[in-house]
N, C-alpha and C positions, 0 to 999 in steps of 0.2 A: 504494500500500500504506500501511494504515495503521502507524507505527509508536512503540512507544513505549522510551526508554533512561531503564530506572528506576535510582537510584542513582547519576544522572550530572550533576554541579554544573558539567563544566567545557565541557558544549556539544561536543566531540569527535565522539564518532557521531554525536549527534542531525545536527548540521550537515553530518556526508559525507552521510547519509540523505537531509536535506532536499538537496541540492545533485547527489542523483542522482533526482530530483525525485519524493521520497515523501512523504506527509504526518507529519512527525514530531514528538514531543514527549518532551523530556525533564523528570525528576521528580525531587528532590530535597530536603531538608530546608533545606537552602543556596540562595542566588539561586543564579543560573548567570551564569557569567561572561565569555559571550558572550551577546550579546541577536539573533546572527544567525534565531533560530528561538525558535517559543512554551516554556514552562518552565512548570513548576506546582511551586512551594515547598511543601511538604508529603508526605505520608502517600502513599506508593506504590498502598497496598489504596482510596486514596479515588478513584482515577481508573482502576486497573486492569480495571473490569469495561466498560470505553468500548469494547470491539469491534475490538480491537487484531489484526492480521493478524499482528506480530512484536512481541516482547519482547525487548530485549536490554538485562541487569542485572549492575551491578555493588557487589553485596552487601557493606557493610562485611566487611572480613577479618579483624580485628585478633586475635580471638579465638578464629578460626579456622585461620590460618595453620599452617605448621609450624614459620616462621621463630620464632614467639611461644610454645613450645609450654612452652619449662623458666618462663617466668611463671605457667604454672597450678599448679605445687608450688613458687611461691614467693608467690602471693599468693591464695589460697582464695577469694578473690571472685569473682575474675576465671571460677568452673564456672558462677555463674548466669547472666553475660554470654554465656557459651561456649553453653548451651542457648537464650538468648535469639538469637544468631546463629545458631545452627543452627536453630532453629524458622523465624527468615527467611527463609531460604533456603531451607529446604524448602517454604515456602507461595506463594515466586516460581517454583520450579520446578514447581512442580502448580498453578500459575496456567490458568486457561481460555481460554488462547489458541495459536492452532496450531501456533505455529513460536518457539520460545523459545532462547535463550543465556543460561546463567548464565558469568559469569566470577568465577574466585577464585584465588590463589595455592596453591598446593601445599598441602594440608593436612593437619595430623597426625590421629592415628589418632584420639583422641578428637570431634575435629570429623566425620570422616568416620562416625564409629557412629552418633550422634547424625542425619546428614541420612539414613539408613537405607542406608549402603554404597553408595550411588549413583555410582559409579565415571565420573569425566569422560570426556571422549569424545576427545580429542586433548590434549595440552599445544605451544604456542606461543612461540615467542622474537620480541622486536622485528627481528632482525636476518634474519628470514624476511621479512620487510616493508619493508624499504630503512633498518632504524636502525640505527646503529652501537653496538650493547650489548645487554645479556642482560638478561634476569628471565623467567624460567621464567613461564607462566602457563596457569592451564587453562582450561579450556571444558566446561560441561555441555550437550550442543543435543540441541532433539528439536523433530523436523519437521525438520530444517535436513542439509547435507550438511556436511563438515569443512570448515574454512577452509584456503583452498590459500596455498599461499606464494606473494609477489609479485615478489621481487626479494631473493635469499638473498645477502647483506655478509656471511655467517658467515665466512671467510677474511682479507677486510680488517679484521673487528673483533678480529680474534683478536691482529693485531697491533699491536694498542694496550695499554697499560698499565692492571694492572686496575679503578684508579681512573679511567677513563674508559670501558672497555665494562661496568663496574657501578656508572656514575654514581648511578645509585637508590641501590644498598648506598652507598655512599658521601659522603649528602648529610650535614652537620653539622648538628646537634640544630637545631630550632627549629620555632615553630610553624604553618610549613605546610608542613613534612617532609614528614607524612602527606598531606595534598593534593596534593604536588607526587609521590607515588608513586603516586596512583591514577589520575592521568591514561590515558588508551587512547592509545599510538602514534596518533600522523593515519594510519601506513603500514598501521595495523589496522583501522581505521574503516575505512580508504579500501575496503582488502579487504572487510572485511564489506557495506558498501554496494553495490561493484558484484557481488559473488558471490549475494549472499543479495538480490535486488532481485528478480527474475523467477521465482519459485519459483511 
């Protein structure tokens, strides 16, 4: 299968994909930071029409989130960004290929008008997957069935302390916060790989 992880700097799926032996490539504005598998730096829409069996994209969020939402009545700027990511995403989600996954964090209502009420199809936690910690996250698929859970720690994580099963919320400022929270769980990849492989 061919596949391609747009929006993906840190090699995560691309490499569960390649290593459950599909042809994969991941796409980015960023090098990628495993060199285990091919990367193309640049423009998602420049390589998107290459005959892609699956798509699975992970769409900057910042503007779209819900976590980010009291930022748009406090900084005006931030609606043309809000329209420029939601115009994204909706152009990755009606992309021409058969079997696609958008992932996004939970997002407020202004984001959600704007990609046309297109309502995610499951929302996800790491701890469905063997990790020890939460972050909500959703999924938008077509062609694809839901991602099934692998190994649910919901129980063991519960009793950690909450600066450790919401290590994300709780990274301290700096500048590859944001990188270090858009990473994919390996235990999500790994899912996604072997479920969505023989479709």
């Amino acid at each position: 299968m061919k596949v391609l992880v747009a929006c993906e700097y840190s090699g995560t799926v691309r490499d569960a994909f390649i290593r459950a032996g599909h042809n994969a490539i991941s796409c980015d504005l960023l090098p990628s930071d495993s060199d285990f598998g091919p990367h193309y730096q640049g423009d998602v829409f420049d390589i998107i029409g290459q005959g892609f069996d699956l798509m699975i994209a992970h769409p900057p969020c910042t503007y779209l989130t819900n976590s980010g939402v009291s930022w748009l009545h406090k900084q005006p700027e931030r609606w043309l960004m809000l329209d420029n990511g939601a115009e994204f995403f909706r152009k990755l989600l009606n992309a021409d290929i058969p079997r696609i996954c958008i992932e996004n964090p939970i997002m407020h209502k202004y984001a959600k008008e704007r990609i046309g009420n297109v309502k995610q199809s499951q929302v996800i936690q790491p701890w469905m997957f063997g990790h020890m910690e939460q972050k909500a996250t959703c999924l938008w698929l077509k062609g694809l069935p839901l991602l099934q859970e692998t190994n649910n720690v919901k129980s063991e994580m519960l009793k950690l302390p909450d600066n450790e099963r919401q290590r994300l919320h709780y990274l301290p400022p700096s500048a590859d916060r944001w990188k270090i929270r858009s990473i994919t769980p390996k235990g999500i990849a790994e899912a996604m790989a072997a479920q969505w492989s023989n479709l």
